[in-house]
N, C-alpha and C positions, 0 to 999 in steps of 0.2 A: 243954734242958728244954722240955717240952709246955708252954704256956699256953695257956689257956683265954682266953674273951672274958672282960671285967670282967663280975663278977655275974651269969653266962649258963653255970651246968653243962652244959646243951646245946649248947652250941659247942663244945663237948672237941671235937676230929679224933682220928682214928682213929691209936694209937699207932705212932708208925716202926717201921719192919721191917726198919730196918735201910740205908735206904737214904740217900745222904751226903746231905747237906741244903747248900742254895744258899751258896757262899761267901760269909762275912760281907765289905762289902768296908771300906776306910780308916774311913767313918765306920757310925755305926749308919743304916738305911734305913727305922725304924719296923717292920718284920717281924714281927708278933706272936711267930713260930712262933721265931722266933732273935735278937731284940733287946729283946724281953721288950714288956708294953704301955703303957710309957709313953708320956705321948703326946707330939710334936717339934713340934706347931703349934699356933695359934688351933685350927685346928678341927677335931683330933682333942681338943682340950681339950675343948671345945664339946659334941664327940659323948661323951664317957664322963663327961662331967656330970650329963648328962642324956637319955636314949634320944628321939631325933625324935619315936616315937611317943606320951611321955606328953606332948606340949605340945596332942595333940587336949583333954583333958581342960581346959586354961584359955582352949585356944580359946573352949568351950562355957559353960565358967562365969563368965571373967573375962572377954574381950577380946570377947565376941559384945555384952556389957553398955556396956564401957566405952568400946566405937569406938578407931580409929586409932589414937591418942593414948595407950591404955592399954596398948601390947605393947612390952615394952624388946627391943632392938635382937636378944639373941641369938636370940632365939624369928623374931622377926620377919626376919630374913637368914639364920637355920638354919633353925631345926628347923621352923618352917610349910611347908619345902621334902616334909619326910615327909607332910604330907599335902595334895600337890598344890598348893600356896598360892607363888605368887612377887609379892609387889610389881611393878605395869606402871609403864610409862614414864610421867613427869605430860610431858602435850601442851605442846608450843612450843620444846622442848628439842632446838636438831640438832645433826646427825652429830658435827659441828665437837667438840662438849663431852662427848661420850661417856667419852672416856678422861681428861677434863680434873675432871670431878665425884665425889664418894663417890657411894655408891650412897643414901644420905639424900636427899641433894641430886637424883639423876635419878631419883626413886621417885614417884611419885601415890600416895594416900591408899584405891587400888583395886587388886584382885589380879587377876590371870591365875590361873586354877584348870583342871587339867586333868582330865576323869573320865575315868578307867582303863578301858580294853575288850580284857582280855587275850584274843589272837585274832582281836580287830577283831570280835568275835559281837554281836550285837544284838537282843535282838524289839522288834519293834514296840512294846510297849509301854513298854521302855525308851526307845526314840528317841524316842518322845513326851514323857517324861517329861523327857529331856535338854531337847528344843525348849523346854517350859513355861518350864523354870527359867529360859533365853538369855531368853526373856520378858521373866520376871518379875524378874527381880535381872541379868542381866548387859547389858541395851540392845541388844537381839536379838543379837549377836555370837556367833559360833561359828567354828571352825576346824576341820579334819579333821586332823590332823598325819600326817608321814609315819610315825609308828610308833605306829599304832590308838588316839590319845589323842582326845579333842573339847576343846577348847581353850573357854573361855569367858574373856570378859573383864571388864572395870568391876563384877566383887563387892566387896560391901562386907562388912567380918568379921561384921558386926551381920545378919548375912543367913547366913552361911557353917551355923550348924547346923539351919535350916530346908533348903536346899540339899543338907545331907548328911541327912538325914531321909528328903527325896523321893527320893532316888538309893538309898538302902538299903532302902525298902520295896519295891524292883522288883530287888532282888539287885545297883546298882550300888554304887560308894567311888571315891574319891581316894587312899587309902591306898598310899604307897608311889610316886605320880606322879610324883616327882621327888625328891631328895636322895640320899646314898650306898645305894642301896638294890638292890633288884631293882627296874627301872623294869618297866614294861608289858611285858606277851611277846607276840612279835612269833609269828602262824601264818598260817597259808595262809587266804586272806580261802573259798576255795572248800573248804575241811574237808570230808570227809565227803559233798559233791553229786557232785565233779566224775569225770567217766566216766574219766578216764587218770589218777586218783590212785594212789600207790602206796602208801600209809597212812592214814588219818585220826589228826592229832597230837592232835585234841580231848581226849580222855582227860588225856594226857599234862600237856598244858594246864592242865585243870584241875586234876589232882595237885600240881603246883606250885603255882600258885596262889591255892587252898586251903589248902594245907599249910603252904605258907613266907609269903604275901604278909602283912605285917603280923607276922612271927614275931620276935622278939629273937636268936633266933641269927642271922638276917643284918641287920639294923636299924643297922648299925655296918661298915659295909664302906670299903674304904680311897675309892673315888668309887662313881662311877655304874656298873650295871653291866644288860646288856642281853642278852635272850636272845632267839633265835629258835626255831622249829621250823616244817615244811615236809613236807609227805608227797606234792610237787607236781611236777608234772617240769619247771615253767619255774622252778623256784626262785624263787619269786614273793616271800620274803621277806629278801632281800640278806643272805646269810648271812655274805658274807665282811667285813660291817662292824657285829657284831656280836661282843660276848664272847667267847657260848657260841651254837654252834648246833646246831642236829640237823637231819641234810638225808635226806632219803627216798631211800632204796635195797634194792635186792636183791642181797642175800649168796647167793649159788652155793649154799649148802648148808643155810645157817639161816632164806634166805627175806627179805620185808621188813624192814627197821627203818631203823638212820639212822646215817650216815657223822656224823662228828663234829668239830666245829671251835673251835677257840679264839685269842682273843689281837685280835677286830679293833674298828674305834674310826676317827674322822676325826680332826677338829677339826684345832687347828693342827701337828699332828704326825699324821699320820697313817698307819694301818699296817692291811693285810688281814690275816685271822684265817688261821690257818694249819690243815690237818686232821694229827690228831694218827693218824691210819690207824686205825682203830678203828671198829670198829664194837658199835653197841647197839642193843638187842633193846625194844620196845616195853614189856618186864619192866622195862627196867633203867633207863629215862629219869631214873625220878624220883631214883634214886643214885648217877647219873651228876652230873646235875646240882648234888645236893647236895655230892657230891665237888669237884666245879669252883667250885662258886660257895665253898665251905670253902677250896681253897687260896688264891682271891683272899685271901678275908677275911685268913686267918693267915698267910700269903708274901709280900701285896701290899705294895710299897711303899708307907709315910705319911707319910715324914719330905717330900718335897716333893710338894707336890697338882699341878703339873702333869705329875708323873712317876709316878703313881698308880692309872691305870687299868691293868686286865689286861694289854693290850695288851704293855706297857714289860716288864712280869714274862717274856713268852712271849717277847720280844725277847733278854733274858738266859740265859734257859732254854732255848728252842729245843724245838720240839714233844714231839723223844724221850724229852729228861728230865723235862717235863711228865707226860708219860702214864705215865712210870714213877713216879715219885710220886703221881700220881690212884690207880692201881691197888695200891701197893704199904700205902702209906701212909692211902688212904680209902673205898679199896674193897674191899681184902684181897684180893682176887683177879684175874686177866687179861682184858682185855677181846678179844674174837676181831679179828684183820685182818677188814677188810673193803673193798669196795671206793671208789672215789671215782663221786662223782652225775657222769651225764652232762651235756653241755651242753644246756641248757634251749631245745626245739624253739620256741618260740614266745614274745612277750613274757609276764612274770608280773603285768599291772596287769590284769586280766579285763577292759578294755572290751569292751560289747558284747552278745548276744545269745549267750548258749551251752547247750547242752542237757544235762540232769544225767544223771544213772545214771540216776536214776527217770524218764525218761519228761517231767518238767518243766524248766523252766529258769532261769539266772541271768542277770539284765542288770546291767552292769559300765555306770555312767556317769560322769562328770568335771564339776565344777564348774570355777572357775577356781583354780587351784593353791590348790585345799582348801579356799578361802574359801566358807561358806554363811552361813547365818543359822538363829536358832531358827524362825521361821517356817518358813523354807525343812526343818529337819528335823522340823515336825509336820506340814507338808506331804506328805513323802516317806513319813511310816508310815501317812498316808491314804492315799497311792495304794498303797501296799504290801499295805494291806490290801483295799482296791477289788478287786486283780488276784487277793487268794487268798491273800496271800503275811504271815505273821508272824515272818521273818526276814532282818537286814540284815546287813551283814557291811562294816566299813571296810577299805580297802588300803593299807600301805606308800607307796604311789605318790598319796596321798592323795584315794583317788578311793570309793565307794560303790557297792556291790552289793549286790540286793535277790532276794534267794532264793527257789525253788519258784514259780515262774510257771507258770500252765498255757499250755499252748500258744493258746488262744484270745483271754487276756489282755496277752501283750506286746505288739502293738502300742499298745493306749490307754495300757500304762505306760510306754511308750516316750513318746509324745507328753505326758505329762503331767509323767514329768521334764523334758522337754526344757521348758514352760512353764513348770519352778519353776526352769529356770537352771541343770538338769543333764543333760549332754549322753551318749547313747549310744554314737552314729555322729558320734563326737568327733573333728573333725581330727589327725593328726599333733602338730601346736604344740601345740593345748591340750590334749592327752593325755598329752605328753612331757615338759609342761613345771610344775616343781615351785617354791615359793617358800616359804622363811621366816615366821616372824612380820615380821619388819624392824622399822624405826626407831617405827610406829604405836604399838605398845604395847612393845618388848622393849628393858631398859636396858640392853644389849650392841650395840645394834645402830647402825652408822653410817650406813644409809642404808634408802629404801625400796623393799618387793620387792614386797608384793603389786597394788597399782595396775601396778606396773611390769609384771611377770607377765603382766596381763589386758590390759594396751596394747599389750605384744610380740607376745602370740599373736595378736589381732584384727590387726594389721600385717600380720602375716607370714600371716595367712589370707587376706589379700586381695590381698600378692604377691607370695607362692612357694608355688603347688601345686607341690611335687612326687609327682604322681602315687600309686602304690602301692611307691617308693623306698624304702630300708629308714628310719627316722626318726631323726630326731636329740636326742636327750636337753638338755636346756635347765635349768640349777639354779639358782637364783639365789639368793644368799644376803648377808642385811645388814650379816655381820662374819665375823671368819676364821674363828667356832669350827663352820662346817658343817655346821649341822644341816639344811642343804638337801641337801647330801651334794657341795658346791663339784667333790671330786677326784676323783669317779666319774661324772662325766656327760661327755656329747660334748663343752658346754661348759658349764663352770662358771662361775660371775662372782662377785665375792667382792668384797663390798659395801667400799667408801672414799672419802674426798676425792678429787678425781683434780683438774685443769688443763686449762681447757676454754681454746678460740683466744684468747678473750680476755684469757687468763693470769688468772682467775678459781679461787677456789677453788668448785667445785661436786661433789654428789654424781656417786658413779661405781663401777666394777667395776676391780679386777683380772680378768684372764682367765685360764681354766685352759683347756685343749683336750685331748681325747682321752683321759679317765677313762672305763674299763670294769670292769666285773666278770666274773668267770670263770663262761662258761656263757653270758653275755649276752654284750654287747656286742663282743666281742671274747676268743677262747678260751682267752688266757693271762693275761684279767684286769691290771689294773692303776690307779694312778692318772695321775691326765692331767699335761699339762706348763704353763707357764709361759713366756714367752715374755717377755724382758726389755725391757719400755718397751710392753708392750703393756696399756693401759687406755683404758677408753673411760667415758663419759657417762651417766647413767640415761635421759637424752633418747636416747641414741641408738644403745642394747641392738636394737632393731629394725633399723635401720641396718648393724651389722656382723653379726649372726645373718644376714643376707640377703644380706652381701657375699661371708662366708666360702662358706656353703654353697652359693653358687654357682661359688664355686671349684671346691670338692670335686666337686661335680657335672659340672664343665666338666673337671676333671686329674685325678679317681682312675684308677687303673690296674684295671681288671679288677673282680674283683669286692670289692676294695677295701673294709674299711668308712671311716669317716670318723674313727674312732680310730684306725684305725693311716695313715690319709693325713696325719692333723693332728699325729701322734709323727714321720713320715718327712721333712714337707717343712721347707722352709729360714725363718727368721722372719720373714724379709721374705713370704713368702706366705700368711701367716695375718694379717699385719695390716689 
């Protein structure tokens, strides 16, 4: 039997045609589509009580009045998640007590709020409008994250609908920032400028968007769920650890559109998205995606939340009976073969100075692993606009690109990022190397990355030049669930207690070595390995980044990368 969402006639999916539907297995898995919608936990209970998005409404009337005190616990651990609102860490609270406290007990009376910038697109006068608000209600704080959010911290609720007032007068929201939702869409930070593009996903982008972002037919999805799209030939937006993705290619006979991918995800299980061979046509993005993102909702496992994302479903299923279901069941019709994206000529984080179709140009610059300030972002749309320029564009890699440069103005914007503490002609380290929120503000997090981050890079800039060598990816992240992306960098580090000489409990990393993605870093892709007993120090992240890579530098063979030297050799030579 079809079920629909609770109370949502527009989630009907398109009637079977006949095609066998996923075996039920011993027990029920929460499955809309074939266990009916009852719900098997806290919080699917949670969610069909009541939709994330009406708790905007007592945001605004009740809890903006009543302060801290006045939000009971569902609203305030759910559904404020729908519109970008998570409770931060209260300060003095470490590692140690992460996993030993409820989340009452390791919360502060101040939120993390992310505003949404599907695409990473910006003008000017929204980036100003961001900076003000880090100002005025967040204690200049700002973060770039690695999937197009800005991150602000210490809001206070009594603040939160003047905050969303400024951000909607300039076309921004938080809607949908976090919880089971469609998070932020991830696009190519260079849409539309760059001379070797092979689409502009813009359109597409906003189709989505617009149409779904905030809609009740997906407001209710079994987790979190992430889209990409790319119309770039360095694949600039890590598609293989995403959901759903659309990757820019040329079809022999139909021309551009986009190879298509589903099923990927880190955290502590983690899995690359697989391509379902299919190709779609620039017509067909937006029901494509509605297709994909309907099967999560109605197939996706609910009965246990860490078995819940896409990902687990595409692992049972396996691509082909995926796509036959999309097509059979919610498309009604076949999508054409098409081909698989070549591997990406160059890195996709645009640092740098590059020249557009038109004639003008984009400068790609780097802070320190995404940390700015709001100053620092009303800084940036004044010199933006000094050079000409009324568009910014954030990256994946957490870095900032500032669009349509005339040729006579990059240098002074070049020296004037560089004086607000964002770099062009970015080293190696500090280009390659990403971090977390960490233990500062995030109550997951057992240890701290960004200090750590900006300590590593200055270390290792001052000694190990290696020259114009191919670079090495550096992730560091606070706790297992990888939102630094731990198992796809050269080396991961993966925030914990660790045992220092002194037989001390002290913050530290697990190590992961030689995580790639297909196209980058190595052409069969993969995640990195683990090395048993091998953990080191926060003190001394600089220390073995300078020990290993000069390993690799002194024993690769040939043209070697440093993922497949650090998958090949023995564990004694990575420690």
């Amino acid at each position: 039997m079809t079920t629909t969402a609770p109370g949502n006639a527009e989630a009907t999916p398109r009637a079977s045609r006949g095609v066998a539907k996923p075996s039920r297995s011993t027990r029920p898995q929460g499955q809309w589509k074939i266990d009916g919608t009852e719900p098997l936990n806290a919080n699917e209970v949670l969610k069909q009580a009541d939709d994330g998005l009406n708790v905007r409404e007592r945001i605004e009337t009740i809890y903006a009045a009543g302060g801290f005190e006045s939000i009971p616990k569902e609203d305030l651990h759910g559904r404020f998640r729908w519109w970008g609102l998570y409770t931060q860490r209260r300060p003095g609270i470490d590692g140690g007590r992460t996993a030993q406290l409820e989340p009452h007990e390791l919360e502060d009376e101040f939120f993390m709020m992310r505003v949404r910038v599907d695409g990473g697109a910006l003008t000017t006068e929204q980036l100003r409008v961001i900076g003000q608000i880090s100002v005025d209600f967040a204690r200049d704080t700002a973060d770039i994250t690695d999937r197009h959010n800005i991150q602000l911290h210490w809001v206070d609720v009594r603040d939160v609908p003047e905050i969303w007032r400024r951000l909607e007068a300039v076309g921004l929201h938080t809607t949908e920032a976090c919880g089971d939702v469609p998070r932020v869409i991830l696009g190519s930070p260079v849409a539309g400028v760059a001379k070797d593009e092979i689409l502009d996903p813009t359109p597409a982008i906003r189709a989505i968007a617009e149409r779904y972002i905030g809609d009740p037919a997906f407001s209710n999805l079994p987790r979190k769920y992430k889209t990409a799209l790319t119309g770039h030939p360095s694949l600039d937006v890590l598609h293989e650890i995403n959901d759903v993705a659309f990757v820019g290619v040329v079809h022999p006979e139909l021309g551009p559109g986009y190879d298509l991918w589903v099923g990927g995800g880190l955290s502590a299980q983690p899995r690359l998205a697989e391509r379902l061979g299919a190709f779609v046509t620039e017509e067909q993005v937006l029901d494509v995606w509605v297709g994909v993102t309907s099967i999560f909702r109605d197939y996706g496992f609910r009965r246990l939340r860490n078995k819940a994302r896409l990902k687990f479903l595409m692992a049972d299923w396996g691509p082909a009976k995926f796509r036959d279901i999309l097509e059979t069941e919610y498309l009604g019709h076949a999508l054409a073969d098409g081909p698989a994206p070549a591997p990406a000529p160059r890195p996709g984080d645009h640092i740098g100075v590059h020249e557009q179709k038109d004639g003008r140009f984009y400068v790609g610059a780097a802070p320190y692993a995404g940390r700015v300030s709001g100053e620092t972002l009303l800084e940036v749309a004044r010199l933006a606009e000094a050079a000409g320029s009324a568009r910014v564009r954030l990256t994946p890699h957490q870095k900032l690109l500032v669009l349509d440069v005339p040729r006579g103005q990059v240098d002074a914007l070049v020296d004037g990022l560089r004086a607000t503490g964002l770099e062009t002609h970015a080293s190696p380290w500090r280009r390659d190397t990403i971090a977390c929120t960490g233990i500062e503000y995030c109550k997951l997090a057992i240890v701290e990355t960004k200090a750590t981050a900006r300590a590593t890079v200055d270390a290792l800039e001052a000694r190990l030049d290696r020259g114009d060598r191919a670079p090495i990816l550096l992730n560091i992240n606070g706790c297992p669930n990888a939102c630094a992306r731990t198992q796809v960098g050269d080396i991961g580090l993966k925030g914990q207690l660790v045992t220092n000489d002194d037989g001390e409990q002290v913050p530290g990393f697990q190590v992961h070595l030689g995580g790639g993605l297909q196209g980058h870093e190595r052409d069969e892709g993969g995640l990195g390995r683990t090395v048993r007993g091998l953990k080191i120090t926060a003190d001394g992240v600089a220390d073995y980044v300078e020990r290993v890579v000069r390993r690799y530098d002194d024993e690769h063979v040939g043209d070697e990368t440093f993922a497949d030297w650090a998958l090949r050799v023995d564990d004694e030579v990575l420690q």
